[in-house]
C-alpha positions as CSV (number, residue, x, y, z in Angstrom):
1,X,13.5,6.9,0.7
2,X,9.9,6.3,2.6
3,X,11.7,4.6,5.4
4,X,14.7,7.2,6.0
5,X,12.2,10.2,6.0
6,X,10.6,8.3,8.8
7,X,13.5,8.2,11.1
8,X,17.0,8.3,11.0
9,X,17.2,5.8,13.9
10,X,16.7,1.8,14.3
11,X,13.7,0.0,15.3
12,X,10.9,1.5,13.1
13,X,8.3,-1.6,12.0
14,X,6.5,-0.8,8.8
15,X,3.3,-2.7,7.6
16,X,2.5,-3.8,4.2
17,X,-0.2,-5.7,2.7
18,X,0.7,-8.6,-0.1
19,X,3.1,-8.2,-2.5
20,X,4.1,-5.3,-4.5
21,X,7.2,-4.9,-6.9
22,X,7.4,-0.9,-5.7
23,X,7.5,-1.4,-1.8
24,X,10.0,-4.3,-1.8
25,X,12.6,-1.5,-3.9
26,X,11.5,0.6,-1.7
27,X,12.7,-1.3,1.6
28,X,15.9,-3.0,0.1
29,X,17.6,0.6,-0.9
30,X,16.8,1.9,2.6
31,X,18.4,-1.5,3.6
32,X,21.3,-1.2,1.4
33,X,22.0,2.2,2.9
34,X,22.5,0.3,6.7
35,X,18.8,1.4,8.0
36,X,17.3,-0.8,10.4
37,X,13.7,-1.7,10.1
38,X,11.8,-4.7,10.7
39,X,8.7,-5.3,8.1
40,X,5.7,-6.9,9.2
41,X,3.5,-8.3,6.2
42,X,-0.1,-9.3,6.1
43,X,-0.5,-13.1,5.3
44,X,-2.9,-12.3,2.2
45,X,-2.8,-14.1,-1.1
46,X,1.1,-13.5,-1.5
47,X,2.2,-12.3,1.6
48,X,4.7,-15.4,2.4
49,X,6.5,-14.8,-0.8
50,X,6.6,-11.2,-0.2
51,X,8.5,-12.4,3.2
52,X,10.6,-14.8,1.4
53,X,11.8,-11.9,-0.8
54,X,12.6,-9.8,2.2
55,X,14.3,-12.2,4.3
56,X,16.3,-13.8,1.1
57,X,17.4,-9.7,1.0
58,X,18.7,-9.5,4.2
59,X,15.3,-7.5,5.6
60,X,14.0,-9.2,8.7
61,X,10.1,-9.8,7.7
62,X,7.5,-11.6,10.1
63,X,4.7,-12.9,8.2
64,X,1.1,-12.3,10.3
65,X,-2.3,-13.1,10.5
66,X,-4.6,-10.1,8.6
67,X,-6.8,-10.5,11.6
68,X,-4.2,-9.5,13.5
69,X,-3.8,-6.3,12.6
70,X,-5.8,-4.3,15.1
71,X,-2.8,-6.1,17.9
72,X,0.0,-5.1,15.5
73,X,-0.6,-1.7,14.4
74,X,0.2,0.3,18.0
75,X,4.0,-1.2,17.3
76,X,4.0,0.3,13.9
77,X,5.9,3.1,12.4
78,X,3.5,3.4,9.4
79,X,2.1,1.4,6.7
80,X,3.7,1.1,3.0
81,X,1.4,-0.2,0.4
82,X,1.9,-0.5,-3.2
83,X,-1.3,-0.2,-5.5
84,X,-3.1,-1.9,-8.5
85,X,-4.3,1.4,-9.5
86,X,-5.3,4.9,-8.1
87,X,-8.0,6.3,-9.0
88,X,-8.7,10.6,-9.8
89,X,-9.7,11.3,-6.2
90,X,-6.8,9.7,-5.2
91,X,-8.2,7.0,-3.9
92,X,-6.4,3.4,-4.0
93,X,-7.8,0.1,-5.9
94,X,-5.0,-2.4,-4.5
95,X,-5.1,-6.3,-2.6
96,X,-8.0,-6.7,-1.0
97,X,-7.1,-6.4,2.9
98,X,-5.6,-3.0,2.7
99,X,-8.9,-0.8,3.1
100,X,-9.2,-2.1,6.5
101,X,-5.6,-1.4,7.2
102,X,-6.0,1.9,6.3
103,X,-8.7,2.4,8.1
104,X,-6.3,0.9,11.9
105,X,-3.7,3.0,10.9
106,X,-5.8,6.0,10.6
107,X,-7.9,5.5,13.9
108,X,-4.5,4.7,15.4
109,X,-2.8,8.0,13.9
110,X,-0.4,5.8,12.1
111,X,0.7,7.2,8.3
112,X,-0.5,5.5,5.8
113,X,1.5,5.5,2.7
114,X,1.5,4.4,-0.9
115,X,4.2,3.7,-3.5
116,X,2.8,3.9,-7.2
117,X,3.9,4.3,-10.9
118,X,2.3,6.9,-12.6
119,X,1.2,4.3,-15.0
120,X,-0.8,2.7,-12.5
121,X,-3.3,6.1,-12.4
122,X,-6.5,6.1,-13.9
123,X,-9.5,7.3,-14.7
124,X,-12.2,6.2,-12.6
125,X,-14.0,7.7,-10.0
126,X,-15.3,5.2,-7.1
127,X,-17.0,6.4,-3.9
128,X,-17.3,3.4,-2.5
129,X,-17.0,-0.3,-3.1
130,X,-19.7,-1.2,-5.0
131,X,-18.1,1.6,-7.5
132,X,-15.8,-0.6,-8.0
133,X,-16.2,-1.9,-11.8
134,X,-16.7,-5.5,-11.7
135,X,-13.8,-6.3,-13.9
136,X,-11.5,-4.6,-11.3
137,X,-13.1,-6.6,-8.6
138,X,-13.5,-10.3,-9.7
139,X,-11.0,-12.6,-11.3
140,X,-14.1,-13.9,-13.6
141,X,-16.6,-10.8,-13.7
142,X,-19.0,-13.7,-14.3
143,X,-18.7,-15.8,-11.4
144,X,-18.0,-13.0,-9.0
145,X,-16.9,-14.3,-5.7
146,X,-15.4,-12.7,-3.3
147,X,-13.5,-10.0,-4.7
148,X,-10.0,-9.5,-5.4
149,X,-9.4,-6.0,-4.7
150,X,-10.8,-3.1,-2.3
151,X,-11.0,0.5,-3.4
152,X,-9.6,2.8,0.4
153,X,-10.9,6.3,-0.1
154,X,-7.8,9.2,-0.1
155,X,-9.4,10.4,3.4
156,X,-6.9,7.5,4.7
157,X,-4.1,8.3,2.7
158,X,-1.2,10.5,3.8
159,X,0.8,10.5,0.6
160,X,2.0,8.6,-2.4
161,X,5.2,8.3,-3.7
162,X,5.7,7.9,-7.6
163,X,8.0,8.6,-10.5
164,X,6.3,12.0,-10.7
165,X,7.0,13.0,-6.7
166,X,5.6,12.7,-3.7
167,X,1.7,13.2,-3.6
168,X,-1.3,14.0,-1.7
169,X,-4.7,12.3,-2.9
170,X,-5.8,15.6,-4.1
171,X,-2.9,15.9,-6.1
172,X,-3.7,13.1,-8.3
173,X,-6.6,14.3,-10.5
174,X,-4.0,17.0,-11.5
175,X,-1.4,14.2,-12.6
176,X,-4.2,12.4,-14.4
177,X,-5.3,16.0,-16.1
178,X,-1.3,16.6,-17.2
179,X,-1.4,12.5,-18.6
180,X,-4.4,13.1,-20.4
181,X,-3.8,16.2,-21.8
């Protein structure tokens, strides 16, 4: 759905960081429905298997370097992310690597897009990393480390797609009041 409201036509590139269960639906319905797209795929904790999965789907998938994002991103149609959670301003908790993405795609105008269950929305309300509740961050709260997740504020989101529609990060407090209630 994402990638034919994008364009009709062949040769758009979308981005995504790791793995997500929502975004790899996402790109092998618009594949089954002959679109043409190439996926490029952060290298991240999981991104070869994410590329394995593509490829093994017929979905050409090029695996790159998270450094290399800043050279990529000018070739890019827009960026499809899935989420570990969003929070009530509608910002997003997911793999860590994708606030700096979203932060490219926005100086690059480049939309930055989310696909999320409703289930997935909760109640928190970060500002900024250190927000973050440790047992979002770490693996082992106790240990720390470097973290395992990075909050992205909604200023860098366009939209998010979930079972409930499509969204704007404002939207989502209203979704979380209609849950809750």
């Amino acid at each position: 759905a994402v990638v034919s409201t994008q364009s009709t036509g062949d040769g758009v590139t979308v981005l995504t960081v790791n793995i997500s269960r929502v975004v790899l639906e996402i790109l092998t319905k618009a594949h089954e429905k002959s679109k043409k797209f190439n996926v490029l795929v952060t290298q991240s904790e999981e991104g070869p298997y994410m590329v394995n999965q593509l490829n093994g789907r017929g979905i050409q998938a090029t695996q790159i370097l998270d450094a290399s994002i800043g050279f990529v991103m000018e070739r890019v149609s827009f960026v499809l992310v899935g989420a570990v959670g969003v929070v009530e301003n509608g910002g997003l908790i997911n793999k860590l690597g994708t606030y700096p993405v979203a932060v490219m795609a926005r100086s690059l105008n480049k939309p930055f897009y989310v696909a999320v269950e409703s289930f997935k929305f909760y109640r928190n309300y970060p500002l900024s990393q250190l927000d973050l509740p440790n047992d979002d961050k770490y693996q082992d709260p106790q240990q720390k480390g470097h973290p395992e997740v990075d909050f992205t504020p909604p200023k860098y989101i366009n939209k998010l797609f979930s079972d409930l529609g499509v969204l704007t990060p404002s939207a989502v407090s209203d979704e979380l009041i209609k849950l809750y209630i």
